[in-house]
N, C-alpha and C positions, 0 to 999 in steps of 0.2 A: 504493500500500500504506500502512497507517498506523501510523504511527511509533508506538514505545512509547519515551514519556519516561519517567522513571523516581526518582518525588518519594524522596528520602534523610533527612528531614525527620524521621522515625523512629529513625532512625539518630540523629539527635543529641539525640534524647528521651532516649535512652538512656543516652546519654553524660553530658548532663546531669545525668541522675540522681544519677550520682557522681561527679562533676568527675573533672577531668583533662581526658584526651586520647580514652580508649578506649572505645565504636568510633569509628574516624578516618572523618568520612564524607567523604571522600576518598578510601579505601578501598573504602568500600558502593559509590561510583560508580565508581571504575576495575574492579573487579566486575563492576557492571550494562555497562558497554562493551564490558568483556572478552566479552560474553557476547552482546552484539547489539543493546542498548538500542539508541536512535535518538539520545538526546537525557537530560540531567537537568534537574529540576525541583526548587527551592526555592521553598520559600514565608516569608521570613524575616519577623516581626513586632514591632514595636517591645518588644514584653513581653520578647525573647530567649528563650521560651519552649522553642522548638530549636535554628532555625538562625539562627548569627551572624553579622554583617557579614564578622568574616574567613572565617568558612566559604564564603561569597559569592565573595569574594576568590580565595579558596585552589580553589574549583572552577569557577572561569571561568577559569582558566590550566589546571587539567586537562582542560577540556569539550576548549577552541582546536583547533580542526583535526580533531577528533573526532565530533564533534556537534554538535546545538543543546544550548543552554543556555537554559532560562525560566525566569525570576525573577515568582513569583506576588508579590501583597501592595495592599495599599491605598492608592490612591495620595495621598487624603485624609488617612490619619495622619501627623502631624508625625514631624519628628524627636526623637527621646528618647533622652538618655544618649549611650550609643555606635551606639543605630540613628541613621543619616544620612538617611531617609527612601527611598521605594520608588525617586524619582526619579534621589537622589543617585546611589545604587545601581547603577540603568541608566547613569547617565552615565558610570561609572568603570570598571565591567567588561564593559557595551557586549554586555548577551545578544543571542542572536537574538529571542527572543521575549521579552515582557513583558505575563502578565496581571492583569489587573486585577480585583481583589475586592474588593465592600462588608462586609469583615467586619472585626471590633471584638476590641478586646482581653477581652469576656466572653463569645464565643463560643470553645469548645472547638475547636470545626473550622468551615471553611466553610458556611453550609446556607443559602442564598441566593442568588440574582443580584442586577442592577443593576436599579433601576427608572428607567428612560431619562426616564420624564416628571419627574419630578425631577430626576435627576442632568446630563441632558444639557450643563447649563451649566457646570458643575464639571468635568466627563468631558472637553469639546470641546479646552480651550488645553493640560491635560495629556495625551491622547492625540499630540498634536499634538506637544511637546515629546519624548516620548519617540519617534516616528518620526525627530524632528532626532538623535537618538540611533544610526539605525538600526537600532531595534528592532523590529518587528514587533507589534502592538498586538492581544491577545485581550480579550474580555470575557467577564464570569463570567455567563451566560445563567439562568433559570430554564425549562425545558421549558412552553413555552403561554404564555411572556412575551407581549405583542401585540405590542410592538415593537421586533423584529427588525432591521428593514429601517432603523431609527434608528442602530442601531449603524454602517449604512455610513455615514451620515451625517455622522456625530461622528468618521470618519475611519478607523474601527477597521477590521483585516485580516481577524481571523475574529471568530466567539466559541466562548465556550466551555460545552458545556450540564451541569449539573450537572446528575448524574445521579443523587443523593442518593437519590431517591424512588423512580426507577427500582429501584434495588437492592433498598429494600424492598420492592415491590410483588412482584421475583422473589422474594424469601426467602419471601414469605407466599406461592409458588406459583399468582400472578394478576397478573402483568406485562404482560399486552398492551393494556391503556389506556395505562399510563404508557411504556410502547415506542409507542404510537402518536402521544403527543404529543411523545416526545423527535422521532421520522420529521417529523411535519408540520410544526418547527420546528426542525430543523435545514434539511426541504426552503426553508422560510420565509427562514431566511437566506442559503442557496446561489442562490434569486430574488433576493438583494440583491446577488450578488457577494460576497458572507463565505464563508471558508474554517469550516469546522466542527472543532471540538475538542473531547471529552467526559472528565469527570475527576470521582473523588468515589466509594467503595465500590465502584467495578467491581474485580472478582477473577477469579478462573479459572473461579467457576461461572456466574457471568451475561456475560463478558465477549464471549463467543461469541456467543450470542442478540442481545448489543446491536448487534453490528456488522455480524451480519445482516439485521436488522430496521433500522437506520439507516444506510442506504447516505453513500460519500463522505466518512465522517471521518476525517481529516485525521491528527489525533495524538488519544491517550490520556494522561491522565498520572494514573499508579499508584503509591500509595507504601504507607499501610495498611495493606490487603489483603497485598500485594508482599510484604513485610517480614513479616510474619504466618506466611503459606505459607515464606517460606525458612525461620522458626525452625522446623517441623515437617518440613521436605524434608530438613534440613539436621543437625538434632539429633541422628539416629541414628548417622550418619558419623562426627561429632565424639564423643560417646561414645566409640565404639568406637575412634577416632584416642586416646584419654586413658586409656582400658586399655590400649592395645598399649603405649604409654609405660610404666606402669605395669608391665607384666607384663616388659617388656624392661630392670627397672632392676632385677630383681630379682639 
């Protein structure tokens, strides 16, 4: 069955917004557990843009014994400030998984994979570190990448297929190209011995179709979308929770 991890990352955009403390994503994730997640998902970035080193900190001691824990990020960015870098990271709170993205600090969100004929040299002795860690090593895939089969290679567990364009292709109501080449490359890696993992705008209205159409993956990891859909699941409840207060103080 495949896990749904569950990116919280949203959660401290939020937070961020207006300093402090609230919302505690800490919080957001004993929630998603309370509830059946599988697994939580940060993605922290040297900019501290969301999620912080101690948030890192602070929910690898609530995943423990719960879940998996997967710490995304680059493992190429340096350390800055009070980021320790992707590796330091893994060494100290020792997720189950850890993957790895080529994305920059002027990119908004992820929208890429790896390109193995480049990176493979870079990728090989850090992959490699982070297994001495007991991590679990994903990569961030592009759907129709060619080489797949490189990522066993360079030592990687699974990867991971972004799914980016998949999502759009369903929104514009003409998804089965871009479902055919996430199938044929995910099949692509499952020939290598890679576990499959897909992450990146999947929601409640495409997520069904993809995992029909893309037999064998492994985990999701959802955070976006996730966080979107609860403020509108969620918002009518809480209303009416602030008039009952309201009306009962009278």
């Amino acid at each position: 069955m495949t896990v749904l991890s569950v990116n919280v990352n949203k959660i401290a955009v939020l937070r961020n917004s207006r300093g402090g403390d609230e919302p505690r994503v800490t919080d957001a994730a004993e929630a998603a557990l309370r509830a059946g997640a599988g697994g939580i998902t940060v993605h922290p970035r040297p900019d501290q843009r969301h999620i912080r080193p101690g948030d890192v900190r602070d929910l690898a001691r609530l995943v423990a014994g719960r879940g998996e824990f997967n710490i995304e990020g680059n493992p190429f960015a340096p350390a800055r400030g009070d980021y320790p870098g992707l590796l330091a990271l893994v060494r100290e709170t020792r997720p189950q998984q850890a993957t790895l993205v080529p994305d920059g600090d002027g990119q908004i969100t992820s929208d890429h994979g790896f390109d193995l004929a480049r990176d493979a040299g870079r990728l090989r002795p850090l992959v490699a570190e982070l297994k001495a860690c007991g991590a679990r090593v994903s990569l961030f895939m592009d759907a129709g990448a060619p080489d797949m089969a490189r990522a066993a290679e360079l030592g990687a567990d699974r990867i991971e297929l972004y799914t980016g364009p998949y999502a759009q292709a369903f929104a514009a109501g003409d998804p089965a190209a871009a479902l055919d080449l996430c199938r044929r490359s995910a099949r692509d890696a499952q020939a290598a011995g890679l576990g499959v993992n897909a992450g990146h705008d999947l929601s409640q209205s495409n997520l069904g179709a993809f995992l029909r159409g893309v037999p064998g993956v492994l985990e999701v990891s959802i955070g976006h979308a996730l966080v979107g859909e609860a403020l509108y699941a969620g918002l009518e409840p809480t209303v009416r929770a602030y008039l009952a207060l309201i009306a009962a103080a009278r």
